[in-house]
C-alpha positions in Angstrom: -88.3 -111.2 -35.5 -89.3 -112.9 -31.8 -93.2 -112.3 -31.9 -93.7 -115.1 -29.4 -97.0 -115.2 -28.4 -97.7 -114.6 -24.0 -100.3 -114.9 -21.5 -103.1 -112.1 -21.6 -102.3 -111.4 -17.6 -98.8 -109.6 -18.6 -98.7 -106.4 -17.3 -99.0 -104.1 -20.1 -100.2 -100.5 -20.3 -102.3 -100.8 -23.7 -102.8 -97.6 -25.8 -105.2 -97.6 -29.1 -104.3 -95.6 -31.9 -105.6 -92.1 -31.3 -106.4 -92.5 -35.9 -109.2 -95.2 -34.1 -112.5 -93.6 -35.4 -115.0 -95.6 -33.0 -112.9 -96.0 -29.9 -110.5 -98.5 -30.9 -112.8 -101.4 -30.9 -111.5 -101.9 -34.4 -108.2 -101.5 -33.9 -104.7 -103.0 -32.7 -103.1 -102.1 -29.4 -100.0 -101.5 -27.9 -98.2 -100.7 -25.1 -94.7 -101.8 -23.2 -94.7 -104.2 -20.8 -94.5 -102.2 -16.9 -92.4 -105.1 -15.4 -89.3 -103.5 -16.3 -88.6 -105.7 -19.3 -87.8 -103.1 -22.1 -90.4 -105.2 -24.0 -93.4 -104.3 -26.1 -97.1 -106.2 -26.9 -99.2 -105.5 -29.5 -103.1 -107.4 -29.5 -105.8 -107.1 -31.6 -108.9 -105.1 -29.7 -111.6 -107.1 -30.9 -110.1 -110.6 -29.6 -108.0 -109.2 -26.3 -108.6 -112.6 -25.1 -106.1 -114.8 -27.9 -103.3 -113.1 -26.1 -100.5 -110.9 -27.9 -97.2 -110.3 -29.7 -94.5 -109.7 -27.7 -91.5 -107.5 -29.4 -87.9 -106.6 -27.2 -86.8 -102.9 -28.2 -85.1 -103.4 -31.1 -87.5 -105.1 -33.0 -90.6 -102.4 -31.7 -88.1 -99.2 -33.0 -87.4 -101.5 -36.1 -91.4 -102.3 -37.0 -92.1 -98.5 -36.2 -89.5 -97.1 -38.3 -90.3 -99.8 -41.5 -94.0 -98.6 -40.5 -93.3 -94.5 -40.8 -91.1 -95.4 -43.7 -94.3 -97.1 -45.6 
């Protein structure tokens, strides 16, 4: 699995987990990329400033469906 670190500045429309109970400042985020990429990133809320993961499709429906499986 590719989970190459990247720049913060990527365009990314973030989404926090709606199970979040204070907002999401404890909590991973993810989002795709908005650049047309078919990619995914995934950060950690309470240090958005050490960048994030990067995942193409595949690997993003493969972590979600080991994750629903779990």
């Amino acid at each position: 699995m590719s989970n190459h670190k990247v720049a913060t500045g990527s365009p990314v429309a973030w989404h926090v987990s709606t199970y979040s109970s204070d907002g999401g400042r404890q909590c991973v985020e993810a989002g795709p990329f908005t650049d047309g990429t078919d990619r995914f990133a995934v950060r950690d809320s309470q240090h958005r400033s050490h960048g994030h993961l990067t995942f193409a499709r595949p690997e993003w429906t493969a972590l979600l469906a080991a994750i629903s499986q779990a």
